[in-house]
C-alpha positions, 0 to 999 in steps of 0.5 A: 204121218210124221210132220217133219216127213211130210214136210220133207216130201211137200218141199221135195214135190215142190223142188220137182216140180220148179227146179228138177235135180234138187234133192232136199236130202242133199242138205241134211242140215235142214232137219236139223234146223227144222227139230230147232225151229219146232222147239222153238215154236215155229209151226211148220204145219202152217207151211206145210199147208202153204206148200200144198196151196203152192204146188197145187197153184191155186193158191200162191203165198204172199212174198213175206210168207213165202220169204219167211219160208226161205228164211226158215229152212237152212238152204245153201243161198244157190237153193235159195236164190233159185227157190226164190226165183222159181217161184216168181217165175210160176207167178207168171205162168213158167215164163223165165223173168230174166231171160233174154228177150228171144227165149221169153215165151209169150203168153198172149198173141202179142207177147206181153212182156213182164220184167222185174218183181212186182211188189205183190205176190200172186194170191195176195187177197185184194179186198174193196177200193171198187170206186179207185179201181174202176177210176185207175182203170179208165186212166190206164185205158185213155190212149193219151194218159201218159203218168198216173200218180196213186197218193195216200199216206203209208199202208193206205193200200197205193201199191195194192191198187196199182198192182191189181190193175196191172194184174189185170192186164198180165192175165188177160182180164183188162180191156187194155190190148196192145200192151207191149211189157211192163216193167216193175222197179223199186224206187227206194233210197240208196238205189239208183233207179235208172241203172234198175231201169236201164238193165232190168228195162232194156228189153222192153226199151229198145222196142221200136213197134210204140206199143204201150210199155208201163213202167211201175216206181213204186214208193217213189216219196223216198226219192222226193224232198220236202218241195215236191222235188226228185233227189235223183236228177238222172230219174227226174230227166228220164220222167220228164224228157219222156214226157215231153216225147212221143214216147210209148212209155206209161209211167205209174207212181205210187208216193205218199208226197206230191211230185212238182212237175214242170208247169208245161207238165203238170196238166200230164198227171193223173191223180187217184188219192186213197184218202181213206181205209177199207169199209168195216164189211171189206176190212173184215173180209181182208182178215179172213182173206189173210188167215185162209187155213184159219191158223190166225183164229180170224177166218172164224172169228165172228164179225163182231170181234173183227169189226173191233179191229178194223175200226182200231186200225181204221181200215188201213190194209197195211195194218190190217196186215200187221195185224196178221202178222203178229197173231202169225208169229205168236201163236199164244197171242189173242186177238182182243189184247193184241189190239188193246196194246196193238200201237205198243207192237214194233211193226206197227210203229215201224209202219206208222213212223214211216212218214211222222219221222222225216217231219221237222219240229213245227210239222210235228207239232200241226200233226200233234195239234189236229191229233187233239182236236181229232176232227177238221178244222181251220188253220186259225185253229192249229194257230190258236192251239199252238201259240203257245207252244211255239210263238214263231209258229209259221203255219202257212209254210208248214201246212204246205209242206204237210200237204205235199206230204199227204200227212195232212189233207185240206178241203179246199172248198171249206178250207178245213184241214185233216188228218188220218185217224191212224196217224192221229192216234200215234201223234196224240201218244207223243204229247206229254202227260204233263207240262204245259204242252201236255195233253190236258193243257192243249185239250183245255186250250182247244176248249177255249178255242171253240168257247169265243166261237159260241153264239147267244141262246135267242139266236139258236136254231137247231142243233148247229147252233150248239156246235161250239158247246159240243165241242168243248165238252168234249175236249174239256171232257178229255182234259179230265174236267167234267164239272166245266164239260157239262157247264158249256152246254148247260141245261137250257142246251140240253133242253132244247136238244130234247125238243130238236128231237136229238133224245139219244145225243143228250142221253149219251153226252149226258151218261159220260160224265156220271161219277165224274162229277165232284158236286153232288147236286150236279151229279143228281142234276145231271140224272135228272137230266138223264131220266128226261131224255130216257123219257123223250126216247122211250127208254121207259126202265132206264128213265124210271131207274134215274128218277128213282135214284134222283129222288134218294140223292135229292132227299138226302141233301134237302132238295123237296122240290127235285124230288117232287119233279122226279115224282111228275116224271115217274107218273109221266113214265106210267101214264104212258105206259097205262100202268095207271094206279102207279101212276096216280099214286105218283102224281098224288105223292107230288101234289101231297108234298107240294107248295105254293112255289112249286107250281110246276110240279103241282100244275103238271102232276094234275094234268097228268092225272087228268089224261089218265082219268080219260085215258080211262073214260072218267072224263068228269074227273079227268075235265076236274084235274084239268081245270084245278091246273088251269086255276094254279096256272093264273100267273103262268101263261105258258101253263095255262096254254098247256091246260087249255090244250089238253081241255080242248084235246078231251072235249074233242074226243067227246066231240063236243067240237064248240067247246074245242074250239074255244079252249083251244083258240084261248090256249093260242092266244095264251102262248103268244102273249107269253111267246110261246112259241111251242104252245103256239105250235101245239095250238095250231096243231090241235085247231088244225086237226079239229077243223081237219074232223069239221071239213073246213079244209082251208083253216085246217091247213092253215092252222097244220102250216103254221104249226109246222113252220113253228116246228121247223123254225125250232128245230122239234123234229118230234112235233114235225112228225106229229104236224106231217101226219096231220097234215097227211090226214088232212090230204086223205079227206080232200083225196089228194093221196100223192101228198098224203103219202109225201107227208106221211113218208116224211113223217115216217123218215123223221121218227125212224131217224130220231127214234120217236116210237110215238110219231112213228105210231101216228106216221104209218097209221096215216100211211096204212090209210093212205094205202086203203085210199089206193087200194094197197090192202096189203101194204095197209096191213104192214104199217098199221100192224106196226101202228098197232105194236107200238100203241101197245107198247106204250099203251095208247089206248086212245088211239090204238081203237082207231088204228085196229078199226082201220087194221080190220078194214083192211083185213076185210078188204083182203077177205080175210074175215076170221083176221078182221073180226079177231082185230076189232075184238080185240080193241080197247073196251074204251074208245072216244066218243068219235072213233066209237061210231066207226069201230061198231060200222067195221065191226057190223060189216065184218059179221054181216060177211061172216053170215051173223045178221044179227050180230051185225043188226046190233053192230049197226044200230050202235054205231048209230046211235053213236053217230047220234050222239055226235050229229046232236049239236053244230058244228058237226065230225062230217065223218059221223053222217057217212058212218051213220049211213052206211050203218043204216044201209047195213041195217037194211040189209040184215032187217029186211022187216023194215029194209025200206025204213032204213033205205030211207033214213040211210039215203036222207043222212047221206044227203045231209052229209054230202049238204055239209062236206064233199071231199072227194077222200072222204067220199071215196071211203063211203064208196068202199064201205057200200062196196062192202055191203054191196057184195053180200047181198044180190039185189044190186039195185037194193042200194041203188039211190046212194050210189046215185047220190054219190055219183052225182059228185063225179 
């Protein structure tokens, strides 16, 4: 069908059904400005489409639209002035408006009366503000509320919310009965709002049945001065004479400045403050909400590119709507360039300037002065940003006077002052580029501001501490000097935001000034940097590719010994990721290129060789490496400490626990003559996982707090985790499983937060045994399935055997044994001496279920003899007797040629297990692994002496 007939006919329908006798046919002149408008663009499609919703009266047009529509077509002003009123009239349901009060029919029992135009059409998409709204509705329902002020800056969406409300009221959907009428009146300048009152009100005032009547003043701060006082003393005398009588009237303001009200009242007005824009989730369904027919491209636009113009307009429905608006008049406009130029578009800066314009000189400049600092701050700190600017700066008098305007808000709790981000960004555009009141000068004046606020580096406890340096980077960054940006935080700052497990802070601060840097030490200093927190997040490719860049620029200007660092660091990177031929032959290219100076580097680089020999079971080589670092480290107690760490960590992996205890009670002793604070904390950890495996409960919790209080004191979120899983593990023994799932929860809450994959890995391998612990085979499942994919991918082998043993445990526990036998298969071929005893039991209790006896005999005997090896010499891993005798229980069961031998040993190594250690965990864990050889055999009294033996403990 042609569009222009189609049109003709949408609009003669229209005109048929709210005003019969009018035949569009009548004014030819009409097409004529239709053929024009085409030409010029103007897609009267899109009103078609808008008429159809219209008649159809499921959809209603916003006012401006449907305006615009008026505008558009030639109509003689009789047409026009009725058009316009028919379709107010179906907005509330063919009731006439401004019919007098006996021809008005009533569309509820009580007939609530409707006079006047409400500011928002019918169909107008209404999006979020559930918090607001249900406040306002509580208000409106109080019997004694008596005015209700709505406050927030243009745009922010007062009116909408208002609107909505009563909305709710005209169509029934409110649980406000009894309402009389409601009165729309537009307080705008150059009005006189009483005669709109009096003329359009009477009806409604005249009333004497004191039914409620509200009366809406919409925008009523182009009435109110600078003071909070009306401009019209004959409306101020109806509000507040209204007030002070029993009167059924109910006023509803909305203004963007605070009215001053009489102190006898003040106490009369309620306040609902829209302080911020619409969430990215409602912002993005408002713009879909706005585009219905999809005209604009937003009701398909994905949410990624609509989420860029929420957070561009911060939320703010009126620019949101704006928005809209302009992608509806130009037809070849995008959305990305509308919003990269969106500030320079005449509706937005009508709409911004609508409050910035009535503000004196000094008022402007606070809006300037908060517009730099783009976050709250004090008023000392606009008074320092300022001084300069204007010596006579009257700060007190001029924040009051911004309060009432709600340019700027005050938290009266902090007395912290802020300002709305869309206001922010148009005050920052007004500041110069140059002089010495521009951006840069008054970006490097806020710098100075929080520079005199920095505190010592002995007195820094966390990352707040740091507070002051943060913000001078940045600010000093905007002035365009990144040298002096990165100097306020300076590598000691960025070092211990690393050990307060702040990686990925450092990693984005430090990215921001690559390329910015004049020096070009600082530049490769700066990437060195960069690359060691990639290493501390885990981002392994991107901290390679930094070494890697490091090392070509510290070699071009002569600096050996960064080289030789990034060399430790690369090694570091490939030890982890069990990539360990690159690994050594990075480590070895350090100690090749290393001399007497470069202890570090060379210290580091052997210790690093060392765990990878016993990550690969070559512990005589790795126990070698470790001890050439231990002589290099003489004169360097804090390296000693780090040496005698990793010996004591090896040789209780080897479960020579004597030897353990001593290099690592040697190691704390080390780190606290040096004051060490993280050796100590490392020592105190280690010696409470070591007593944790010997049973001596009391010490391992001692040494776990001490350790944790260490890490706490200083901020190293990565440590805590590390403590809070060993101190979960600690509470699994005892069987304290509340606490153990406390902890671990901890643990797993801190390393999802700081995006530590190796605390992460440790957290649920804890939580998946705590939930074996309390029979939750299936919640152990998910965590140490997560526990094992992490392990893997940062290929720690060491303690992916333990966290597979305890998956297929797990999977056996469920029944599902092909799962289970796939599991413990599939680990490490190379486990510490101390996780070696339990993989071979798990295993052994897997093939006995699947029916393979003599599989399962050979499982068992080696987790034996592996048990052996760690029962050999005082004192002893407690966890190797209970293992031993429930392989030695198996063992009887598969072998029934000498089931009574084994019965036997099995019942004597359960005794001396139970002489040594009794927790009620551990013991617990026994009762589970004889409950599993129990239910594949059908003598029940086979085993009958262990369960006596453990029962004996209830």
């Amino acid at each position: 069908m042609d569009p222009r007939l189609q049109f003709q006919q949408t609009l003669q329908q229209a005109l048929d059904t709210y005003h019969p006798g009018w035949d569009v046919r009548h004014h030819a002149t009409w097409e004529e400005r239709y053929r024009e408008a085409w030409e010029q663009n103007r897609r009267f499609n899109v009103w078609v489409d808008t008429l159809k919703r219209w008649v159809a009266g499921d959809h209603f047009p916003r006012l401006k639209k449907f305006e615009d529509f008026l505008t558009s077509v030639d109509f003689p002003p009789d047409v026009r002035d009725e058009l316009h009123k028919q379709f107010h009239q179906a907005r509330v349901q063919n009731r006439r408006l401004d019919a007098p009060p006996d021809t008005i029919t009533p569309r509820f029992p009580k007939s609530l009366l409707i006079v006047g135009q409400s500011p928002m059409s019918i169909g107008r998409p209404f999006v979020g503000r559930e918090r607001e709204l249900e406040t306002l509705r509580m208000i409106l329902a109080d019997p004694t509320t008596r005015i209700v002020t709505v406050m927030g800056r243009s745009g922010i969406g007062k009116t909408a919310l208002i609107c909505h409300a009563l909305r709710e009221i005209e169509t029934g959907q409110s649980d406000i009965e009894n309402v009389y009428g409601i009165l729309y009146v537009s307080a705008v300048r150059g009005q006189r709002v009483l005669e709109q009152v009096a003329m359009a009100g009477r009806p409604l005032l005249e009333d004497v049945s004191h039914r409620p009547v509200f009366i809406f003043l919409d925008n009523l701060e182009d009435l109110i001065d600078d003071e909070g006082h009306l401009t019209d003393p004959e409306l101020s005398q109806l509000i507040f004479q209204t007030l002070r009588q029993n009167s059924p009237i109910r006023f509803l303001l909305t203004s963007q400045i605070e009215l001053t009200f009489p102190r006898d009242l003040r106490h009369l007005n309620r306040v609902v403050v829209l302080e911020e824009g619409l969430s990215e989730a409602e912002g993005i369904q408002l713009l879909r909400d706005l585009d219905p027919g999809g005209t604009c491209g937003l009701r398909d636009a994905p949410d990624e590119l609509l989420r860029q113009a929420v957070q561009k307009v911060h939320g703010v429905p009126r620019a949101l709507e704006v928005l809209v608006g302009i992608l509806e008049d130009d037809r070849l406009a995008r959305l990305d360039r509308v919003l990269a130029e969106f500030g320079k578009w005449r509706d937005v800066q009508d709409m911004i300037q609508t409050g910035y314009r009535r503000l004196d000189a000094q008022a402007q400049w606070v809006l300037k002065a908060l517009a730099v600092y783009r976050r709250p701050v004090r008023a000392e700190a606009i008074e320092f940003l300022l001084r300069p600017v204007d010596s006579n700066f009257a700060g007190r008098e001029v924040l009051q006077r911004l309060t009432r305007t709600r340019m700027v808000t005050i938290d009266r709790t902090s007395g912290l002052i802020s300002l709305h981000p869309i206001d922010a960004d148009y005050a920052y555009a007004q500041l110069d580029e140059r002089g010495p009141s521009s951006r840069e000068a008054l970006q490097r004046r806020a710098a100075a501001y929080y520079e005199q606020m920095r505190i010592a580096p002995d007195y820094w406890r966390g990352v707040q501490d740091l507070e002051p340096q943060l913000l001078a980077f940045e600010h000093y960054l905007k002035a365009g000097d990144a040298e002096t940006a990165l100097q306020q935080i300076g590598e000691r700052g960025f070092d211990v935001m690393l050990l307060w497990g702040h990686g990925q802070r450092v990693i984005h601060l430090r990215q921001r000034v690559i390329g910015k840097l004049g020096d070009a030490r600082m530049e490769y200093m700066n990437l060195f940097g960069l690359a060691r927190a990639y290493q501390a997040a885990g981002q392994f490719q991107e901290a390679i590719d930094c070494f890697g860049r490091v090392m070509i620029m510290a070699a071009a200007a002569g600096d050996t010994s960064r080289v030789r660092l990034s060399l430790v660091g690369l090694g570091d990177i490939y030890r982890n990721q069990g990539r360990y031929n690159e690994a050594i032959d990075c480590y070895l290219q350090a100690l090749a290129a290393s001399n007497e100076q470069d202890v570090e580097a060379e210290g580091t680089a052997l210790l690093g060789l060392g765990l990878i020999y016993h990550q690969m079971g070559d512990d005589e080589s790795a126990l070698e490496r470790v001890r050439q670092a231990l002589g290099l480290a003489e004169k360097d107690p804090p390296l000693q400490s780090r040496c005698l760490i990793i010996l004591g960590y090896i040789v209780r992996n080897q479960g020579r626990y004597a030897d353990a205890l001593a290099q690592t009670e040697q190691a704390l002793h080390f780190a606290e003559s040096a004051q060490d604070l993280n050796g100590a904390g490392h020592s105190h950890s280690l010696l409470g996982l070591i007593h944790t495996e010997l049973g001596h409960y009391p010490t391992a919790a001692q040494h776990l707090s001490q350790s944790m209080e260490i890490a706490t004191k200083s901020g190293d979120w990565g440590s805590q985790c590390q403590r809070l899983s060993r101190l979960c593990s600690l509470e699994i023994d005892v069987g304290d499983t509340a606490k153990a799932l406390d902890y671990g929860s901890q643990a797993l809450e801190i390393a999802t937060r700081i995006g530590a994959w190796s605390a992460e890995r440790l957290a649920r391998w804890q939580l998946g045994r705590v939930a074996l612990a309390t029979g939750d085979p299936h919640s152990a499942v998910t965590h140490l399935m997560a526990a094992a994919e992490v392990a893997r991918e940062i290929q720690s082998n060491l303690d992916l055997q333990p966290i597979l043993t305890h998956l297929a445990l797990a999977y056996l526990a469920l029944g599902r044994l092909k799962e289970a036998l796939e599991t413990i298969e599939t680990s490490p071929a190379y486990a510490t001496a101390i996780h070696r005893p339990m993989g071979m039991m798990t295993q052994g209790l897997i093939l006995m279920k699947m029916g393979d006896g003599w599989g399962a005999e050979s499982a068992f005997q080696e987790a034996v003899t592996a048990a052996d090896g760690l029962l050999k010499s005082p004192p002893t891993y407690v966890r190797a007797g209970y293992i031993k005798t429930t392989a030695l229980a198996g063992l009887a069961i598969v072998n029934e040629s000498q089931r009574e031998s084994y019965l036997q040993q099995s019942q004597k190594a359960l005794e001396r297990a139970l002489q040594i250690y009794q927790g009620a965990g551990l013991v617990a864990e026994v009762g589970r692994w004889l409950g599993e050889l129990q239910q594949t055999i059908g003598d029940a009294d086979l085993l009958a002496p262990l369960w006596k033996l453990l029962k004996t403990l209830d």
